[in-house]
N, C-alpha and C positions, 0 to 999 in steps of 0.2 A: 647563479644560485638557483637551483629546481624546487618546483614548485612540492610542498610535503602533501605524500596521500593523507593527511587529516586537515587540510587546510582547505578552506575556498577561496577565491581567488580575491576578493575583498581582505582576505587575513594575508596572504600570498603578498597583494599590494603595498601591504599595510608594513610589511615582515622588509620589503624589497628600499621602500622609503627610506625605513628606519637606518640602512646599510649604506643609503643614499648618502647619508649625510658624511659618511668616511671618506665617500669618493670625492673627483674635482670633476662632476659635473657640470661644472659652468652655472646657465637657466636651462638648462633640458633633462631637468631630474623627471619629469611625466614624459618625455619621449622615450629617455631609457628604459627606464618602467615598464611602460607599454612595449621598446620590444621584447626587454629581460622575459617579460610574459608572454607572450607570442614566441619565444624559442625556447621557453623553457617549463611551458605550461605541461599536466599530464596530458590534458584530454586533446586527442588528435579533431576529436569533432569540433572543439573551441577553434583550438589552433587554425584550423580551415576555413572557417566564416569567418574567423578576425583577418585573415589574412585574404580575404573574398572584398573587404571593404576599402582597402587600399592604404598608401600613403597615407589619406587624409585622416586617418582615425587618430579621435585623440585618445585619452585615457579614461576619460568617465564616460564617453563610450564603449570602449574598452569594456568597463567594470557592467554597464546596463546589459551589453549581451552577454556578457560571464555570468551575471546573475540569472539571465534568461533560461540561457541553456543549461546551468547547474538544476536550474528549480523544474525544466519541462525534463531534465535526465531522471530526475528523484522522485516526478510525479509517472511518468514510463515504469523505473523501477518497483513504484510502486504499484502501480498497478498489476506488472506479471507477476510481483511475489502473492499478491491478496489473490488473483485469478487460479494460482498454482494450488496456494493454500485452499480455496475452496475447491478447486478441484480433486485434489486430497483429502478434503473433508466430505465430498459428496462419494466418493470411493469405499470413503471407509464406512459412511454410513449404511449406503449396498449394502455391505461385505456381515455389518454388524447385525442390520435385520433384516433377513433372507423374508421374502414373501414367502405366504404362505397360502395357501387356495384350500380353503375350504368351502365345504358346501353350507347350503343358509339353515337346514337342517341341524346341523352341527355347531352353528352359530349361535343358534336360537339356543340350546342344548346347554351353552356354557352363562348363557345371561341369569345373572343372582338378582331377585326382587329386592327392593328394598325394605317392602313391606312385613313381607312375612320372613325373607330371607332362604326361601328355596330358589334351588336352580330352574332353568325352563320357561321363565316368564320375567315380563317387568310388570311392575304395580299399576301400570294402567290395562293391563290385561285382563280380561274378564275374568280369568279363571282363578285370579288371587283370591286363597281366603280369605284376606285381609283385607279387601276391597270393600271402601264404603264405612270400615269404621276408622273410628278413631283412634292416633297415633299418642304414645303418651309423652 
């Protein structure tokens, strides 16, 4: 029975038990288990460290490195998708507002006072009319 792409291997286990019980496995329902999992898992990188461990593995070792490398695959996946995304978001950002180089002249030129409300100056500027009195 193959392991379903929406399953992890703890449901996988769980799914594989439950089947166990039809069969005449004798006492080695956790050895078949473990291999039924190990030959019939998706992920070839599982497959290959469980199978790097030998004979001797039981099943809930089995299940502590299954959960390992599901959770170190999802936190990888997730990282390249967050790193893409911002990097798609820093693109677009460019893309949305072009610098623009102006001179300080020109700068100065578009600053509205607060005070009096003309353009050219801010209200701490000397040259506000509005400077020094009172705001109502």
């Amino acid at each position: 029975m193959q392991q379903l792409s929406t399953e992890s291997i703890d449901q996988y286990v769980t799914r594989l038990r439950q089947r166990a019980d039809l069969c005449q496995f004798e006492d080695k329902t956790d050895e078949n288990t473990r291999d039924q999992v190990i030959e019939k898992c998706l992920s070839n990188r599982l497959r290959t460290k469980l199978l790097e461990k030998g004979t001797g593995l039981t099943l809930n070792q089995l299940q502590t490195i299954a959960r390992a490398t599901e959770a170190s695959t999802a936190q990888a996946e997730s990282i390249v998708s967050s790193k893409t995304t911002h990097e798609v978001n820093r693109v677009q950002h460019k893309r949305d507002k072009p610098k623009q180089h102006k001179s300080q002249v020109s700068i100065d030129k578009e600053k509205r006072c607060y005070r009096c409300d003309n353009l050219g100056h801010l209200s701490s500027d000397k040259k506000c009319p509005a400077r020094g009195k009172k705001m109502r």
